[in-house]
C-alpha positions as CSV (number, residue, x, y, z in Angstrom):
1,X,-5.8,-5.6,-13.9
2,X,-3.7,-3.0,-14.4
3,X,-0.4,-4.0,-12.8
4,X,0.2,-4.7,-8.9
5,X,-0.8,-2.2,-6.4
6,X,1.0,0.6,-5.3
7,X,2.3,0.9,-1.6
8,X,3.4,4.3,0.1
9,X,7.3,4.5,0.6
10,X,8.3,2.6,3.2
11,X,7.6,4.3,6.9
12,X,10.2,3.2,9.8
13,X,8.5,3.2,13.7
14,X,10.6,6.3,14.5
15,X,9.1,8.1,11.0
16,X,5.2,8.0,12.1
17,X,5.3,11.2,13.6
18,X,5.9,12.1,10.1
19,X,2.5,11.0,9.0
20,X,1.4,13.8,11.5
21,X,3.2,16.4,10.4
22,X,1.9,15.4,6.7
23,X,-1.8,15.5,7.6
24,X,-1.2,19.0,9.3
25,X,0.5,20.4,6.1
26,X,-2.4,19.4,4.2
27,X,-5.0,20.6,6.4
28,X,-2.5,24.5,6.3
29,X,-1.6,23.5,2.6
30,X,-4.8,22.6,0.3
31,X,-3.8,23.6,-2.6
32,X,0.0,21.6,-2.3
33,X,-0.5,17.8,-3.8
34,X,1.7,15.3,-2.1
35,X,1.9,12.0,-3.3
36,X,3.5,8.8,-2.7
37,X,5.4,6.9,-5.3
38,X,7.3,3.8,-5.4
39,X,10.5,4.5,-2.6
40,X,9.6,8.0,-2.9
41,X,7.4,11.5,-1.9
42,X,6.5,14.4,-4.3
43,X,4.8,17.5,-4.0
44,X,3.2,19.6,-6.4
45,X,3.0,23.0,-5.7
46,X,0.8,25.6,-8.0
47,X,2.4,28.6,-9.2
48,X,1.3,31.4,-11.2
49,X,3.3,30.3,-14.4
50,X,3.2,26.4,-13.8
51,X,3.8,24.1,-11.0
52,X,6.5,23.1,-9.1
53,X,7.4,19.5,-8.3
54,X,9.6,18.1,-5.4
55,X,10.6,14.5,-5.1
56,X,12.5,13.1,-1.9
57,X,12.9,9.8,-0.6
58,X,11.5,10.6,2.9
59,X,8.8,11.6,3.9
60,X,10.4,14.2,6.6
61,X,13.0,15.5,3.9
62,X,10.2,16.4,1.6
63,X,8.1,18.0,4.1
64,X,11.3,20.4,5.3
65,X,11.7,21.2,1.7
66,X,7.8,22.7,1.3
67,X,8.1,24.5,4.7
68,X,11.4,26.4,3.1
69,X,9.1,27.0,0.0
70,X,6.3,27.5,1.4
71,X,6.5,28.9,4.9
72,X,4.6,27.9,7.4
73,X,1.5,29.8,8.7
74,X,1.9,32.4,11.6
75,X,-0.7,30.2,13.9
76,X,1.9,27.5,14.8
């Protein structure tokens, strides 16, 4: 075995609307990696000359961090 499993961040009642909002920026966003870690969120976000990576503690502070970076598209 390689170790214990790893759990998503912890997700209070008032944050599930969150997990929303996450599926709908993948579904705009395919090509933006989020990932959860242990007591945190991170994005990776292709660029021409790299990546960028974004790590936040919540889920909601990550995902209004890639909608600064990464707009939002005009169909909303």
């Amino acid at each position: 075995m390689n170790g214990p499993p790893r759990r998503a961040p912890f997700l209070l009642p008032d944050q599930l609307d969150q997990v929303l909002r996450l599926n709908q920026y993948r579904r705009d966003h395919p090509a933006v990696a989020i990932r959860a870690g242990h007591g945190y969120w991170q994005a990776q976000i292709p660029q021409p000359a790299g990546e960028i990576i974004i790590t936040r503690h919540q889920l909601s502070d990550l995902l209004y961090k890639l909608d600064t970076l990464t707009g939002q598209p005009e169909d909303r």
